[in-house]
C-alpha positions in Angstrom: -30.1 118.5 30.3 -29.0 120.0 33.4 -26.8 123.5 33.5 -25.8 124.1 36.6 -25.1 127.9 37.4 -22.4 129.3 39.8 -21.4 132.6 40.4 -17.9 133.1 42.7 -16.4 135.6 44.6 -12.4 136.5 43.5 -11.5 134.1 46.3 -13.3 131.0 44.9 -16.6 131.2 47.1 -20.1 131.3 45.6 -21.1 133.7 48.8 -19.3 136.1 50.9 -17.3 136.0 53.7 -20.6 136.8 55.8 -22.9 134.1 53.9 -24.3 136.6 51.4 -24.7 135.7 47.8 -27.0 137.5 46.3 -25.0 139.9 45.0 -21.4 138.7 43.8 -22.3 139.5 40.4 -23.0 142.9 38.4 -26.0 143.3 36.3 -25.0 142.1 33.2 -24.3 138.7 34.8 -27.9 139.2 36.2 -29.4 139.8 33.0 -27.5 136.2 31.3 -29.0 134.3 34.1 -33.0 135.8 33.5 -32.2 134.9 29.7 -31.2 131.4 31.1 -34.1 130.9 33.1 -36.2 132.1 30.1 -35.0 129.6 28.0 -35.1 126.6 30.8 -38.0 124.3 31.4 -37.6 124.8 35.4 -34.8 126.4 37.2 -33.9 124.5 40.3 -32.7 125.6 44.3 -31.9 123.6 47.2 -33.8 124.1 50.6 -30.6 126.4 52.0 -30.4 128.9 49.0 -34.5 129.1 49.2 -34.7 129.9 52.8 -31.7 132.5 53.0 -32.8 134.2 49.8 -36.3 133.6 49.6 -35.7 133.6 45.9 -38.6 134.5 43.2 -36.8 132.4 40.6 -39.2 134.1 37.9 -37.9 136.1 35.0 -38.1 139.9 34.7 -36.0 142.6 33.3 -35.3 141.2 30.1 -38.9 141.6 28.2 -39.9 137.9 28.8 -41.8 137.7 31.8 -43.8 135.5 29.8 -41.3 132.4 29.7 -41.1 132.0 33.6 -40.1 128.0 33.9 -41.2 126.1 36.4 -39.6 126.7 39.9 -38.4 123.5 42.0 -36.9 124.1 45.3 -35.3 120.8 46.8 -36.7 120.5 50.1 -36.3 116.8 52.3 -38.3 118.3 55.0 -40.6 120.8 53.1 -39.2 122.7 56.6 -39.5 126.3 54.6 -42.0 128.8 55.3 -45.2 128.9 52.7 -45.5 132.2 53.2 -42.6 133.3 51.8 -42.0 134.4 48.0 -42.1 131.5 46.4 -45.0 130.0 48.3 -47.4 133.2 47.5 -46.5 133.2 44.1 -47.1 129.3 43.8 -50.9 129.9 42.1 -49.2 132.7 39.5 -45.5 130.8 38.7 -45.6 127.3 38.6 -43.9 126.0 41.8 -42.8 122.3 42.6 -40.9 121.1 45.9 -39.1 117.7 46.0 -39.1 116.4 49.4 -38.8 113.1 51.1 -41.4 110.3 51.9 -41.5 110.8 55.4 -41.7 114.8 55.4 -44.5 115.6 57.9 -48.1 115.7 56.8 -49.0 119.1 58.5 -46.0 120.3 56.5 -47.7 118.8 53.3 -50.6 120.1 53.5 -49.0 123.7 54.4 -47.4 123.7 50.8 -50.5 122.0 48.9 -52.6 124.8 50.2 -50.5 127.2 48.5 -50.8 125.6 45.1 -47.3 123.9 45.3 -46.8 120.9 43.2 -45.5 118.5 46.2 -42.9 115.5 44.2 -41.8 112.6 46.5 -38.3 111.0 45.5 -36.3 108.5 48.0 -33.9 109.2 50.3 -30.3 107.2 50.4 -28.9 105.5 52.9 -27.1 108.9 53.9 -30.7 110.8 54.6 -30.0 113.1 51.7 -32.6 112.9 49.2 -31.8 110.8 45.7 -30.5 113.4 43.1 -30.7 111.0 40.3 -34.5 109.9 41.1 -34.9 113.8 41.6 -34.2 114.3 37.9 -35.8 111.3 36.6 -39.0 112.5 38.4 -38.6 115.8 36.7 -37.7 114.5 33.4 -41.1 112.1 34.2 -43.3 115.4 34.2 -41.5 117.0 30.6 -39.0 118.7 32.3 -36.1 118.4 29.6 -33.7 121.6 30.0 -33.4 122.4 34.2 -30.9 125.4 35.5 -29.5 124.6 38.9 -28.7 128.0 41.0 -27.7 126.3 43.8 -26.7 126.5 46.6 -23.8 124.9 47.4 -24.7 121.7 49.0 -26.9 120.7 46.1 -24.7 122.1 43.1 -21.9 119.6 45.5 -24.3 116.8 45.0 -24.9 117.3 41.4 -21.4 117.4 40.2 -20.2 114.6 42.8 -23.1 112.1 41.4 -21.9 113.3 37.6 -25.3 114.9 36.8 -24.6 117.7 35.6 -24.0 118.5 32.0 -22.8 121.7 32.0 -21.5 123.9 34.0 
């Protein structure tokens, strides 16, 4: 079951004006999407929302630190810095990265040493990476209830390949 979560700006955007997004909502909407990532199996992010935000994807602030999911960033390329958040975390929080058969070995190895969970899926014939064998390698490994927060490219994908069940 994939929920896929967007937040938007009065004007219809999911970031600013200026490319920020990580604050368009208040902190009640914050707290409903910490619940929702407490009750999902793995909350998912595309390559672009990981390296602008450099995202924790963990749950805090609501008394269940506890019920973190698993994290899976969407990454062809693996082409993300391991030191960031997500990558020094990756021994603490369960951390998986999707990325494409012919991602660079260096780069590999770079995310393996942090603990990462590396998951190949196939590219299509338009170099983007296979949304549908994404999921199916997810759903593969137990994963049953994923929240998509984006970004846009991949929340684009979802919806134009009908994967998404709710939005």
């Amino acid at each position: 079951w994939l929920v896929l979560k967007l937040a938007q700006s009065l004007d219809g955007r999911i970031a600013t004006a200026a490319g920020e997004s990580r604050w368009i909502t208040g902190a009640e909407a914050r707290r409903e999407v910490h619940l929702a990532r407490a009750l999902a199996d793995a909350v998912l992010v595309g390559t672009g929302t990981a390296r602008a935000d450099d995202p924790m994807l963990d749950v805090r602030g609501i008394g269940l630190a506890q019920a973190n999911p698993v994290r899976v960033i969407v990454s062809a390329d693996l082409d993300l810095p391991p030191a960031g958040r997500a990558g020094a975390s990756a021994r603490s929080i369960p951390l998986w990265l999707v990325h494409a058969p012919d991602t660079p070995a260096a780069r590999r190895e770079a995310w393996e040493a942090t603990g990462a969970t590396l998951i190949e899926v196939p590219r299509r014939a338009d170099r983007r990476l296979d949304l549908g064998a994404l999921l199916a390698a997810l759903g593969a490994r137990g994963l049953t209830r994923v929240l998509c927060e984006g970004g846009g490219g991949l929340a684009a994908g979802l919806i134009a390949e009908g994967l998404a069940d709710e939005i």
